[in-house]
FIKOLZA-1660 file (N, C-alpha, C; in steps of 0.1 Angstrom, whole numbers, plus 5000, padded with zeros to 4 digits):
% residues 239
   i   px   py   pz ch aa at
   1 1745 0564 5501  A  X  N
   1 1759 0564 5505  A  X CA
   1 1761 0560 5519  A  X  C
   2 1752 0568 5530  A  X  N
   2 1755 0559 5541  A  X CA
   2 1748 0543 5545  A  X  C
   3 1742 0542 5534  A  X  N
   3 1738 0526 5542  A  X CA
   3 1748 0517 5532  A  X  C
   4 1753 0525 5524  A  X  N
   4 1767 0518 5517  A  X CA
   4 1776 0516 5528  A  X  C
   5 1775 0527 5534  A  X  N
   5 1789 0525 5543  A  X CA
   5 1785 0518 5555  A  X  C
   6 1775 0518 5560  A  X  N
   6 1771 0511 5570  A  X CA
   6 1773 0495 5569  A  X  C
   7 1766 0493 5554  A  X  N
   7 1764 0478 5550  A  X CA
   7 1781 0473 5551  A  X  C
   8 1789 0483 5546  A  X  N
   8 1808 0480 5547  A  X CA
   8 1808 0476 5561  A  X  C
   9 1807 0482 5569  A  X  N
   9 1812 0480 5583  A  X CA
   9 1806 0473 5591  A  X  C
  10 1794 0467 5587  A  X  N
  10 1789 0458 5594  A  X CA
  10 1789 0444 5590  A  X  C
  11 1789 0443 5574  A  X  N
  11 1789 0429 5568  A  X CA
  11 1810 0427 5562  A  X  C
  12 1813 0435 5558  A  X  N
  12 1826 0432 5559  A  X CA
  12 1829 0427 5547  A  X  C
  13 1837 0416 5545  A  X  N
  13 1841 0407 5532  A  X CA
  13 1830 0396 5531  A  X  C
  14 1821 0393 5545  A  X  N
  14 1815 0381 5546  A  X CA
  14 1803 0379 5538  A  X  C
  15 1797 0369 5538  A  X  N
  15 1784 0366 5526  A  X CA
  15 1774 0366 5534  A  X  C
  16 1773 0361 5545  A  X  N
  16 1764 0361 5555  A  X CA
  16 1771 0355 5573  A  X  C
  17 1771 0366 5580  A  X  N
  17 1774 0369 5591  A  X CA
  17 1772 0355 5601  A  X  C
  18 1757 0351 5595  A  X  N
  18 1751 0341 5602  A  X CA
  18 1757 0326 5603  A  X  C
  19 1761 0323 5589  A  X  N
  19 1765 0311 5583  A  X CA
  19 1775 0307 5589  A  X  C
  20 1770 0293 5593  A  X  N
  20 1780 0280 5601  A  X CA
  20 1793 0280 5599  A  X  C
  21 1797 0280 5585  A  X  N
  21 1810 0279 5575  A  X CA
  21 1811 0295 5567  A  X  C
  22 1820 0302 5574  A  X  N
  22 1815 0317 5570  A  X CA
  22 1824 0318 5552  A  X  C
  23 1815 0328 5543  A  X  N
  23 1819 0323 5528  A  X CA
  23 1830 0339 5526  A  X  C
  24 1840 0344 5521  A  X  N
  24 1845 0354 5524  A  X CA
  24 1844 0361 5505  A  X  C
  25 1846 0374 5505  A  X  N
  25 1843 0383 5488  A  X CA
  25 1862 0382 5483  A  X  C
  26 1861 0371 5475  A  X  N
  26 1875 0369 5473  A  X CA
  26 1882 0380 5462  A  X  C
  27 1875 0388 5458  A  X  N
  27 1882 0403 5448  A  X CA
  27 1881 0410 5464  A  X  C
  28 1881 0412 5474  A  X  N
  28 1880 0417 5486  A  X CA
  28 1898 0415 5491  A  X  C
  29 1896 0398 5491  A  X  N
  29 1906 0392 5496  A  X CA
  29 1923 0398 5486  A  X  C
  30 1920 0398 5473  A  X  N
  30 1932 0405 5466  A  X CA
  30 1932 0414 5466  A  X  C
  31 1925 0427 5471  A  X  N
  31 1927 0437 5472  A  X CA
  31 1940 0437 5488  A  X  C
  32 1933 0432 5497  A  X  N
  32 1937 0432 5509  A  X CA
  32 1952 0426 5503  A  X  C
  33 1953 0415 5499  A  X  N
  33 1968 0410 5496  A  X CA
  33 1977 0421 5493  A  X  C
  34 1970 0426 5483  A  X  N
  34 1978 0440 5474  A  X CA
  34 1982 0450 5484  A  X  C
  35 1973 0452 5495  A  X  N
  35 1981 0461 5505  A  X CA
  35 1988 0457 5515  A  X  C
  36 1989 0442 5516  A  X  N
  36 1997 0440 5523  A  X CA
  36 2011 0436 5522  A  X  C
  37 2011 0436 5506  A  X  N
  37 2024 0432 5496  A  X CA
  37 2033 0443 5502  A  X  C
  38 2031 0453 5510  A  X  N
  38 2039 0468 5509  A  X CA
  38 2051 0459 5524  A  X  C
  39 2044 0454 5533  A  X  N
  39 2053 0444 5543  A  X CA
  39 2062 0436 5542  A  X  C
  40 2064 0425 5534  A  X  N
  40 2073 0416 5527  A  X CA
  40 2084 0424 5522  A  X  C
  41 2078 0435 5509  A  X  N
  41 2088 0446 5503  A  X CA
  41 2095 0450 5512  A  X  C
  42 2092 0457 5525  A  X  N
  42 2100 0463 5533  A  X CA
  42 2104 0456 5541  A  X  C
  43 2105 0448 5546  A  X  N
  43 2113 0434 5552  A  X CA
  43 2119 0427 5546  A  X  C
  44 2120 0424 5529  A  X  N
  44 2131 0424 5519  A  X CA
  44 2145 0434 5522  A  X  C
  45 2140 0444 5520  A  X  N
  45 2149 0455 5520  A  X CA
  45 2158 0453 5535  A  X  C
  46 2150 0455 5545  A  X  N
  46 2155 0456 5561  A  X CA
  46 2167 0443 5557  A  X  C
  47 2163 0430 5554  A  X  N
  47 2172 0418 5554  A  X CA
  47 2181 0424 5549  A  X  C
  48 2180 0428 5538  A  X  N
  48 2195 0428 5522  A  X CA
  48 2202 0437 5534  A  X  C
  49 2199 0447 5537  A  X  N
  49 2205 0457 5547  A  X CA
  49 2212 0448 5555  A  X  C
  50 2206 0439 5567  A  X  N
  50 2209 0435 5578  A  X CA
  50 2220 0423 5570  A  X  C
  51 2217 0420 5559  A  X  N
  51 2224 0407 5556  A  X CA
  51 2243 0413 5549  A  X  C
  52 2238 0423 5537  A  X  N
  52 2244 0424 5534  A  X CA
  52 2252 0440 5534  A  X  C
  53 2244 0449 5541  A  X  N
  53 2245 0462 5542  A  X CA
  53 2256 0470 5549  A  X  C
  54 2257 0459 5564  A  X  N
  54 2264 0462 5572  A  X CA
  54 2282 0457 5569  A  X  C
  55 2288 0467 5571  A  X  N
  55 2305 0462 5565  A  X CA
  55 2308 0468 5576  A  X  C
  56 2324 0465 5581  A  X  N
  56 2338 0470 5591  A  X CA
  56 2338 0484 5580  A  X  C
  57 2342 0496 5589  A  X  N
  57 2346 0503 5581  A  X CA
  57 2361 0508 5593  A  X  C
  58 2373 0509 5583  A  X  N
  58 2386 0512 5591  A  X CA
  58 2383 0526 5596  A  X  C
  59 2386 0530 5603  A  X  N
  59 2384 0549 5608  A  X CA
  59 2398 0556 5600  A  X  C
  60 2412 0549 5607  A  X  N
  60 2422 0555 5603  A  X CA
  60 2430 0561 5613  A  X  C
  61 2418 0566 5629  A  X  N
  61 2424 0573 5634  A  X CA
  61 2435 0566 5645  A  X  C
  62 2433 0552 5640  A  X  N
  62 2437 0544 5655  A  X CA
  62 2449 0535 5644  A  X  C
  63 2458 0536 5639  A  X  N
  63 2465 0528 5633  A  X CA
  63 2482 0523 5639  A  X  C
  64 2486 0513 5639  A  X  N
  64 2496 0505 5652  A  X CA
  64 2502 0495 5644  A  X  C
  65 2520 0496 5642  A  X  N
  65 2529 0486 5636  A  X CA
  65 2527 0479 5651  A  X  C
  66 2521 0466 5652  A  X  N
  66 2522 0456 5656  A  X CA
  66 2535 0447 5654  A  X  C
  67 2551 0453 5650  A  X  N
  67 2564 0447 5646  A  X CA
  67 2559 0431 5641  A  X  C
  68 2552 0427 5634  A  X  N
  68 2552 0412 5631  A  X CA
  68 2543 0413 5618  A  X  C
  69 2549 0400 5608  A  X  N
  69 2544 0400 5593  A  X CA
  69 2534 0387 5594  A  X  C
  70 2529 0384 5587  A  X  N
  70 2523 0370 5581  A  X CA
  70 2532 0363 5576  A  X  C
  71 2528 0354 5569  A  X  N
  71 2534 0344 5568  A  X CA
  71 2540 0348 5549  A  X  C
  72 2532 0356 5542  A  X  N
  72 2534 0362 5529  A  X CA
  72 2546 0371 5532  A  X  C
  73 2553 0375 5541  A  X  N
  73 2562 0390 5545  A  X CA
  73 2550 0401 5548  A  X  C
  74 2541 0404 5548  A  X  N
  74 2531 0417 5547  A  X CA
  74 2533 0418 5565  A  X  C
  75 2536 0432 5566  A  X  N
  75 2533 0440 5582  A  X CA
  75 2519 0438 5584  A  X  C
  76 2515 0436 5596  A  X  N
  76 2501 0432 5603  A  X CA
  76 2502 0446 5613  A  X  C
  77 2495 0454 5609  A  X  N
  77 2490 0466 5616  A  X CA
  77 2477 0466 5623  A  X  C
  78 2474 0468 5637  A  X  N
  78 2462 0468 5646  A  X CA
  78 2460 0486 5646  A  X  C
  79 2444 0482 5636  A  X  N
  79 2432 0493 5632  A  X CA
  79 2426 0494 5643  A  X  C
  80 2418 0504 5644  A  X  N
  80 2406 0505 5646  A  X CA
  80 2394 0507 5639  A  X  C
  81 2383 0499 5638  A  X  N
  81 2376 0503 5627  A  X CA
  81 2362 0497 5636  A  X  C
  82 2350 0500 5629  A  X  N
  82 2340 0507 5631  A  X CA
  82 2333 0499 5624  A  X  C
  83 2316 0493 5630  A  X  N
  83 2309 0490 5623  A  X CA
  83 2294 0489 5629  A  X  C
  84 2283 0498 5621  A  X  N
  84 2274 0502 5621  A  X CA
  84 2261 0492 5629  A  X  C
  85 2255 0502 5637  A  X  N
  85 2248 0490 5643  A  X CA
  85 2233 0493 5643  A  X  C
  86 2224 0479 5642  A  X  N
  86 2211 0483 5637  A  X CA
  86 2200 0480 5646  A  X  C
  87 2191 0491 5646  A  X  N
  87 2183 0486 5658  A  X CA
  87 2168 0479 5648  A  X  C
  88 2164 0473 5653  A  X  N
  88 2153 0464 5645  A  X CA
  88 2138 0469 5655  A  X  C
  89 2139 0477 5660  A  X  N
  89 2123 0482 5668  A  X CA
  89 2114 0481 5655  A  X  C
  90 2117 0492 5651  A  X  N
  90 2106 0495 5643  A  X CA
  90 2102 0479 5633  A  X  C
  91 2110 0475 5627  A  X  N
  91 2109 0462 5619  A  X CA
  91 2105 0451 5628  A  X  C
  92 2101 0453 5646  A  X  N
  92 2096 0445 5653  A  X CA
  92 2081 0451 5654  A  X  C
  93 2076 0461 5650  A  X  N
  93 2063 0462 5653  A  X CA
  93 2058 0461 5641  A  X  C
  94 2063 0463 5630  A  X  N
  94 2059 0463 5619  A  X CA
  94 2053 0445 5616  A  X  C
  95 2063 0435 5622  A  X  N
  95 2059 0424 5622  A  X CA
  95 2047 0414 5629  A  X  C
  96 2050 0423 5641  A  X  N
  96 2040 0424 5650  A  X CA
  96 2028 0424 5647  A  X  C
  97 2025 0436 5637  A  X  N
  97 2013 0448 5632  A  X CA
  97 2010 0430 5617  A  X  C
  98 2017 0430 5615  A  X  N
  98 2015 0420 5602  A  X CA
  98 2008 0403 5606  A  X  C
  99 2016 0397 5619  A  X  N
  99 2012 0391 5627  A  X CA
  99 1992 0390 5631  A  X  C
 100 1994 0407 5636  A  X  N
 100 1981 0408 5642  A  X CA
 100 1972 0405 5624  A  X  C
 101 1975 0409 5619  A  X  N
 101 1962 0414 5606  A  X CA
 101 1962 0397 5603  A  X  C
 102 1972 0389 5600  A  X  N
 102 1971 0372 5595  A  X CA
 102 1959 0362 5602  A  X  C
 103 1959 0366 5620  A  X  N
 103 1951 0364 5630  A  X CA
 103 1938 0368 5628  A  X  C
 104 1938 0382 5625  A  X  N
 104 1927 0388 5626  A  X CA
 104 1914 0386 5615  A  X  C
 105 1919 0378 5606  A  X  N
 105 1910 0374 5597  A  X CA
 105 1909 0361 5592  A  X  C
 106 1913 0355 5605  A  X  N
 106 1907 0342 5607  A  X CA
 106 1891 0335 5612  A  X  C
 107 1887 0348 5619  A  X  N
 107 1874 0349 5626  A  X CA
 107 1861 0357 5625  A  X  C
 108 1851 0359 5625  A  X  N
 108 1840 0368 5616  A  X CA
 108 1843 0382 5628  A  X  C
 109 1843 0377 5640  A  X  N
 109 1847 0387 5652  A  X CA
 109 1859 0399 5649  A  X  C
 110 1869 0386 5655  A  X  N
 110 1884 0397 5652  A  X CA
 110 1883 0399 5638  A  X  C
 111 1875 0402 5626  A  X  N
 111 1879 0407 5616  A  X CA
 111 1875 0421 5613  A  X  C
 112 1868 0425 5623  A  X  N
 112 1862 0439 5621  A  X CA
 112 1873 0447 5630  A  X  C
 113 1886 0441 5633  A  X  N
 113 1894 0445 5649  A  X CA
 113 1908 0449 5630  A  X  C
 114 1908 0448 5616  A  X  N
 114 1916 0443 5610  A  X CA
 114 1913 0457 5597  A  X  C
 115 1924 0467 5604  A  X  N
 115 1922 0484 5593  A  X CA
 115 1921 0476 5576  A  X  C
 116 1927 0467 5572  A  X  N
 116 1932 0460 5561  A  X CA
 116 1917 0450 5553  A  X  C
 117 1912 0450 5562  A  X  N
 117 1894 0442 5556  A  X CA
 117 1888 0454 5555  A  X  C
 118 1890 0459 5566  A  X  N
 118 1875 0471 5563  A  X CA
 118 1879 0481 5550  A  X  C
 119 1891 0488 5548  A  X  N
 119 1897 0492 5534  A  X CA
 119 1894 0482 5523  A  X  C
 120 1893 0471 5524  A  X  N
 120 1894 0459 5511  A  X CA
 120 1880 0458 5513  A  X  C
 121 1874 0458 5522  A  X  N
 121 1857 0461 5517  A  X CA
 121 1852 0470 5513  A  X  C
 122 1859 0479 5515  A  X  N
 122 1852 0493 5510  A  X CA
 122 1857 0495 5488  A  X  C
 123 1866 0492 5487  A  X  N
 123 1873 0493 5478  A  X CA
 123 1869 0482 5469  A  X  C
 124 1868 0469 5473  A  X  N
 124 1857 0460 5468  A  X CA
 124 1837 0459 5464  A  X  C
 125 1837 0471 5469  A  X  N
 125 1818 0471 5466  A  X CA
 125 1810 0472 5458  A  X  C
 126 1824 0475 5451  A  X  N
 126 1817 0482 5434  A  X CA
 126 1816 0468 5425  A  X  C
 127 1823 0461 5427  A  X  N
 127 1825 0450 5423  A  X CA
 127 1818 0441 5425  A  X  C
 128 1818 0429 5415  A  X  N
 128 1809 0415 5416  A  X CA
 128 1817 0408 5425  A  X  C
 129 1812 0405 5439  A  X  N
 129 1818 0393 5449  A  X CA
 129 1819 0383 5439  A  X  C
 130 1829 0377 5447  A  X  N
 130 1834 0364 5443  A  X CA
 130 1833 0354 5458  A  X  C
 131 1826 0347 5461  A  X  N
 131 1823 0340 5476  A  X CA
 131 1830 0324 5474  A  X  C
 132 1842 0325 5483  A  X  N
 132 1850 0318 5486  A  X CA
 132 1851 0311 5502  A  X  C
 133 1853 0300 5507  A  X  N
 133 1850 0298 5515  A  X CA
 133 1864 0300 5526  A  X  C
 134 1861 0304 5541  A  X  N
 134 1870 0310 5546  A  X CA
 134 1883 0298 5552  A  X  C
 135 1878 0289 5553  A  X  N
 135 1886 0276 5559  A  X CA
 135 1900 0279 5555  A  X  C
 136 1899 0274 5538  A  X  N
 136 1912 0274 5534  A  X CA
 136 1922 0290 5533  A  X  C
 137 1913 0298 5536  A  X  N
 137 1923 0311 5531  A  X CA
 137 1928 0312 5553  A  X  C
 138 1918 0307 5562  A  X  N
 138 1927 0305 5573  A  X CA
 138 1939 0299 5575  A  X  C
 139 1936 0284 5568  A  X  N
 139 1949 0276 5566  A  X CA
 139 1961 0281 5559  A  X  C
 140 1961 0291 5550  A  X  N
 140 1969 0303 5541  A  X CA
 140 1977 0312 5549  A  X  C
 141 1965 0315 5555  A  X  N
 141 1972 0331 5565  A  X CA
 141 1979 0326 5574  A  X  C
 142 1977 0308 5578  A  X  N
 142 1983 0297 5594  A  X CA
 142 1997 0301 5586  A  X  C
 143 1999 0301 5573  A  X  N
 143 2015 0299 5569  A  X CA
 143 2019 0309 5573  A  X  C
 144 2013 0322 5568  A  X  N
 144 2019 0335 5570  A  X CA
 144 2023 0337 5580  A  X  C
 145 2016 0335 5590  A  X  N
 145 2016 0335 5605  A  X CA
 145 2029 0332 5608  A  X  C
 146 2031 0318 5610  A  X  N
 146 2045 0307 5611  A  X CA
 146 2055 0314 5603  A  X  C
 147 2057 0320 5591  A  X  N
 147 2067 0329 5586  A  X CA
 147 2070 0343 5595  A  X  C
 148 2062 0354 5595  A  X  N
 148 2059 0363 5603  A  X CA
 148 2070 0359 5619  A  X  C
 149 2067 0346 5624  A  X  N
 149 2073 0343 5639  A  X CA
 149 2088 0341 5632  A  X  C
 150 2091 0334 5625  A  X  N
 150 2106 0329 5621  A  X CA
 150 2109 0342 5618  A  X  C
 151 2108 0350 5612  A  X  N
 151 2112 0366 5611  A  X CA
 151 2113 0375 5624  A  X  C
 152 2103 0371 5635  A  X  N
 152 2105 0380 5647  A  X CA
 152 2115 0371 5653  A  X  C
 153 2119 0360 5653  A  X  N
 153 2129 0351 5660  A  X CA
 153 2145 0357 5650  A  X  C
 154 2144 0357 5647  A  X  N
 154 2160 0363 5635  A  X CA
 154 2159 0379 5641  A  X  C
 155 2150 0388 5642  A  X  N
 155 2152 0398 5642  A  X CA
 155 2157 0401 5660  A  X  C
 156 2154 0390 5664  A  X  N
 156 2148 0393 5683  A  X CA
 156 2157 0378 5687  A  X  C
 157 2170 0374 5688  A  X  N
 157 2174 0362 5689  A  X CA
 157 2179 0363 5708  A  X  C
 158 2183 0379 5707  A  X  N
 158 2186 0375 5729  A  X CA
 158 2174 0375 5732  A  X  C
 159 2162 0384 5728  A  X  N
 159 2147 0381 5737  A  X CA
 159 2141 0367 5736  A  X  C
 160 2145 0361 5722  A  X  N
 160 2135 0344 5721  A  X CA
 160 2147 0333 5732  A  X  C
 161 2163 0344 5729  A  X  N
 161 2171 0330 5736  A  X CA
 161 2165 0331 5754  A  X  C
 162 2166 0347 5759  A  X  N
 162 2163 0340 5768  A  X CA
 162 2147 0340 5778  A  X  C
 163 2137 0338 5770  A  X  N
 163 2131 0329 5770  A  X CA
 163 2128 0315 5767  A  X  C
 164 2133 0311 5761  A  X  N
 164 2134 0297 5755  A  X CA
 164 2147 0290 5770  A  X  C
 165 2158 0298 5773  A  X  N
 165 2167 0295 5783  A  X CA
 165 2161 0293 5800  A  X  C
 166 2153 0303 5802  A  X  N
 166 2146 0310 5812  A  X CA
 166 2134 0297 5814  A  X  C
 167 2130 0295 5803  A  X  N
 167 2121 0282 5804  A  X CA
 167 2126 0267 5810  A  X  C
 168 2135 0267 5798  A  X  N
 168 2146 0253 5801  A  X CA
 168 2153 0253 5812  A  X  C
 169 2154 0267 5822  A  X  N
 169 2164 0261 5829  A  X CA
 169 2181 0263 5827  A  X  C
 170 2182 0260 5818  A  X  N
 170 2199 0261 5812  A  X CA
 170 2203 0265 5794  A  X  C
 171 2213 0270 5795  A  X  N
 171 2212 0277 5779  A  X CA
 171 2211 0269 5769  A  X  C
 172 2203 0265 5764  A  X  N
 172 2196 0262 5752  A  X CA
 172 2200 0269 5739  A  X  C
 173 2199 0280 5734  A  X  N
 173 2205 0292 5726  A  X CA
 173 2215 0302 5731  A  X  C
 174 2223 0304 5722  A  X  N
 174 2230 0315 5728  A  X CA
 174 2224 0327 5727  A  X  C
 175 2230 0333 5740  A  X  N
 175 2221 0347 5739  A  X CA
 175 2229 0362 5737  A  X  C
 176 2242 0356 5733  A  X  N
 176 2249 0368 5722  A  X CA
 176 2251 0365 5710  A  X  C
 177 2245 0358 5698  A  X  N
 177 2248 0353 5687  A  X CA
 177 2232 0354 5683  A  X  C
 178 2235 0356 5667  A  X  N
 178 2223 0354 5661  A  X CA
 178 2221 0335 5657  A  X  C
 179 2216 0326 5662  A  X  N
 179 2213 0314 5660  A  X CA
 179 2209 0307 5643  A  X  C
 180 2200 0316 5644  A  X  N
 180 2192 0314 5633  A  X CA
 180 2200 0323 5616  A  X  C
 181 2199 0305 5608  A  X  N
 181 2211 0313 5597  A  X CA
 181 2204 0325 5588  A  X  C
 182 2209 0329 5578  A  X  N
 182 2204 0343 5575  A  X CA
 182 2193 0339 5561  A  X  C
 183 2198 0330 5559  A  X  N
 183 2189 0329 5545  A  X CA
 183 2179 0326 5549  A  X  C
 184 2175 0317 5559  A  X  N
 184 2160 0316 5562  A  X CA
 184 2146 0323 5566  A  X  C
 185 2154 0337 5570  A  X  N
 185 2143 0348 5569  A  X CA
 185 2142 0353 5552  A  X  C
 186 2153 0354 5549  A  X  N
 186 2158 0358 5537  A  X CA
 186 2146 0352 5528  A  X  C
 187 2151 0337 5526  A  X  N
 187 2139 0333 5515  A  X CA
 187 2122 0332 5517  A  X  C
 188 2121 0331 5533  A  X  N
 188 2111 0333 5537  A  X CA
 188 2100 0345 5534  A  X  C
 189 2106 0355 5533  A  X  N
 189 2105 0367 5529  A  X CA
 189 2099 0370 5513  A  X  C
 190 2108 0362 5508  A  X  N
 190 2108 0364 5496  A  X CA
 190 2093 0356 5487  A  X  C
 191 2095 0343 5493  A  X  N
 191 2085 0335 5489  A  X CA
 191 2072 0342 5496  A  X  C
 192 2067 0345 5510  A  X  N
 192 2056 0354 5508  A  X CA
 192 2054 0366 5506  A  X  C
 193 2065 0376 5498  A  X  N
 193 2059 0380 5487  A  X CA
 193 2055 0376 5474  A  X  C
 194 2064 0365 5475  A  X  N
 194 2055 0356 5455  A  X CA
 194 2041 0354 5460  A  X  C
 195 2038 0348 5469  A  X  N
 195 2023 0342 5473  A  X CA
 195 2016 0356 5472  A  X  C
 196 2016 0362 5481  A  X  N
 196 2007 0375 5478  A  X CA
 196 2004 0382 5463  A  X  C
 197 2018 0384 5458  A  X  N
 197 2018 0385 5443  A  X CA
 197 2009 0380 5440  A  X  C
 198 2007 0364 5434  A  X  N
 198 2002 0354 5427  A  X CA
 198 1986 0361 5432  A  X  C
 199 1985 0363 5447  A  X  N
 199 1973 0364 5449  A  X CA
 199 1964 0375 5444  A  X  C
 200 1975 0382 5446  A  X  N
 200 1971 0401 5445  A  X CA
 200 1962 0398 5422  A  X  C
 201 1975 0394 5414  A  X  N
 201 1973 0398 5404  A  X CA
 201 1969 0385 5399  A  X  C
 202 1974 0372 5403  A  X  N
 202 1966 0360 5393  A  X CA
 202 1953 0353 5403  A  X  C
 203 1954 0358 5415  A  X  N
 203 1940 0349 5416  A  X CA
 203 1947 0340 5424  A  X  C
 204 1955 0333 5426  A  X  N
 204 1961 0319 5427  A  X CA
 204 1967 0319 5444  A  X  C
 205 1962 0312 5453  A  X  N
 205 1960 0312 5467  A  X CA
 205 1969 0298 5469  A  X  C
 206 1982 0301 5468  A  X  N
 206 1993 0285 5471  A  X CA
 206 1984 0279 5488  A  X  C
 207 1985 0288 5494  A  X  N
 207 1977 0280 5505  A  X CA
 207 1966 0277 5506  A  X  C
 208 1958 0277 5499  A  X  N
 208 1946 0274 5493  A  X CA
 208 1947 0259 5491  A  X  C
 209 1959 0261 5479  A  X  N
 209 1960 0246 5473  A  X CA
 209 1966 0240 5478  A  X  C
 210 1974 0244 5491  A  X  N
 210 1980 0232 5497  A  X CA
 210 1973 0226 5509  A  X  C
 211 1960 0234 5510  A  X  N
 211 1947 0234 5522  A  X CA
 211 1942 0220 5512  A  X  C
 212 1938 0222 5501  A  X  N
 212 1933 0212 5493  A  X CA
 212 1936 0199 5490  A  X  C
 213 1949 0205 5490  A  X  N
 213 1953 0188 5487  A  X CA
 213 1956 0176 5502  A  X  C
 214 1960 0187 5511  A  X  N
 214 1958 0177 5523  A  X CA
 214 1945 0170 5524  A  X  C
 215 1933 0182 5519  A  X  N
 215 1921 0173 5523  A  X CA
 215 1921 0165 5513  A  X  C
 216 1923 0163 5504  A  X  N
 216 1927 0152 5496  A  X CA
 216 1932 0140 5494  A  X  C
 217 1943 0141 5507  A  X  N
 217 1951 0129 5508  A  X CA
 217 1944 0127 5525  A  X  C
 218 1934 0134 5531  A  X  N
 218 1926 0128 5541  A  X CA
 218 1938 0134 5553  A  X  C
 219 1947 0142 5554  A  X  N
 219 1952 0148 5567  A  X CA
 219 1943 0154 5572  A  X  C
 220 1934 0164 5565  A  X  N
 220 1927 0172 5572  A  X CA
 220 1916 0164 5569  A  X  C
 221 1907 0168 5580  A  X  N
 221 1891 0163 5578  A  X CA
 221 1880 0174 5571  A  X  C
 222 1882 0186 5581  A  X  N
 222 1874 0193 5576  A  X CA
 222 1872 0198 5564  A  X  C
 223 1862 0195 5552  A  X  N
 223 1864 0196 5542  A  X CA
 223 1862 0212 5536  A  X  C
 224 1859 0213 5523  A  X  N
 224 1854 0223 5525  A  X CA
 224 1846 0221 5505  A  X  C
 225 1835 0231 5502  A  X  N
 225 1832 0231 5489  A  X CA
 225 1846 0230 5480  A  X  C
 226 1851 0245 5478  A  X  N
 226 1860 0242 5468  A  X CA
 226 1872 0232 5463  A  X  C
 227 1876 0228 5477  A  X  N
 227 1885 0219 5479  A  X CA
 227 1879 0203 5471  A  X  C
 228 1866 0203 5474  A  X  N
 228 1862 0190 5471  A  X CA
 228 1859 0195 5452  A  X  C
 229 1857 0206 5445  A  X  N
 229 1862 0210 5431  A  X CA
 229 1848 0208 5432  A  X  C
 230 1836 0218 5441  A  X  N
 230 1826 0213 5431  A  X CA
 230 1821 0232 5425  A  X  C
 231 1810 0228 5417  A  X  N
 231 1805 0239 5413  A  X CA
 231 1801 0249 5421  A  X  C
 232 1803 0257 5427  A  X  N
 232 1795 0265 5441  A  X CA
 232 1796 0279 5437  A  X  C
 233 1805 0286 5426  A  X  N
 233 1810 0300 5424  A  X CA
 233 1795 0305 5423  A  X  C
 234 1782 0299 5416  A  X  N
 234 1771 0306 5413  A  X CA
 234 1756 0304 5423  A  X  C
 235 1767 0300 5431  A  X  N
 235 1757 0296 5442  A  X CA
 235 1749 0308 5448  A  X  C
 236 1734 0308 5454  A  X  N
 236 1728 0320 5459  A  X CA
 236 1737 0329 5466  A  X  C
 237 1738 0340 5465  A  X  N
 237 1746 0348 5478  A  X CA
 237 1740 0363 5479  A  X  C
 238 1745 0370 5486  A  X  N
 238 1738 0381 5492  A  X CA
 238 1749 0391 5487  A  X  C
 239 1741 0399 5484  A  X  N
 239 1750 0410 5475  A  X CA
 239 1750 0428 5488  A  X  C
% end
């Protein structure tokens, strides 16, 4: 039991520590998806809230014949009304925290810095590795990453405006308005939880395949086994 746990914490998801092109335990890797599916969900939820949650609500206590109709005959009475306001801290560290994990398992180093590998290694040991090569599941998490930022930029629009202003010089962004329209976190959101899904329960790594096919059409150079579709799943590995 403890050189089980030892062997967890020191070899990780990886195949060999040493190796040039490091190979990673892809039933390791869906487990990890699976717990990170819980982030997306709750950053679904935060949006629908932020998008659609928030309404004017009249109070009642402040109500005023303004003497003037519209253009229908209807009196125009000046309310006072009320509408709820949301602080997004915590949905900034949470992204933050999601940010750090996408980074952190890009590298054989910062991967042991990542609560989310070391749990998916432990949880994976019972199991037959599956050794997949790490390139393209970096190119995968590059997306997540780039989503992750478009999310902290919608959630944080006066801190990005004025930095981005502060940089330039002159206002660039406004820095009392949210800039960025709402659906783009929205679908963004949505779509990486499909990907994780897919990853968690079918196996199926969209950034994988879209790592693949660029090396395919020769954008990327660096190639990699799978990408090039050859046989390698039964290749020697270290168990």
């Amino acid at each position: 039991m403890v050189n089980w746990f030892v062997s967890c914490c020191k070899n990780l998801w990886f195949r060999d520590l040493n190796e040039e092109k490091p190979y990673i335990n892809d039933t390791a890797v869906r487990i990890r998806a699976g717990l990170l599916m819980a982030i997306p969900m709750y950053m679904a939820l935060t949006l629908y809230v932020a998008i659609f949650g928030s309404r004017w609500v009249v109070t009642g206590d402040v109500i005023t014949d303004t003497l003037e109709t519209d253009f229908d005959g209807h009196i125009i009475y000046g309310v006072e009304a009320i509408k709820r306001t949301l602080d997004y801290s915590t949905q900034t560290w949470v992204l933050f925290y999601a940010l750090f994990e996408m980074l952190a398992g890009m590298s054989v180093k910062t991967s042991r810095l990542s609560p989310t590998i070391l749990l998916s290694s432990f949880l994976a040991k019972g199991s037959r590795p599956v050794w997949k090569p790490l390139t393209p599941k970096r190119f995968a998490w590059s997306i997540g990453a780039s989503f992750i930022v478009v999310c902290l930029v919608f959630f944080n629009p006066e801190v990005v405006a004025g930095w981005v202003n502060g940089l330039m010089g002159h206002e660039v962004l406004p820095p009392t308005e949210n800039y960025m329209p709402r659906w783009i976190p929205l679908v963004m959101v949505w779509v990486c939880f499909g990907f994780m899904w897919m990853e968690t329960v079918l196996g199926f790594c969209a950034g994988c395949k879209v790592h693949a096919l660029l090396v395919w059409m020769g954008v990327l150079e660096e190639e990699c086994e799978a990408c090039n579709n050859l046989d390698w799943g039964d290749a020697a590995s270290k168990n």
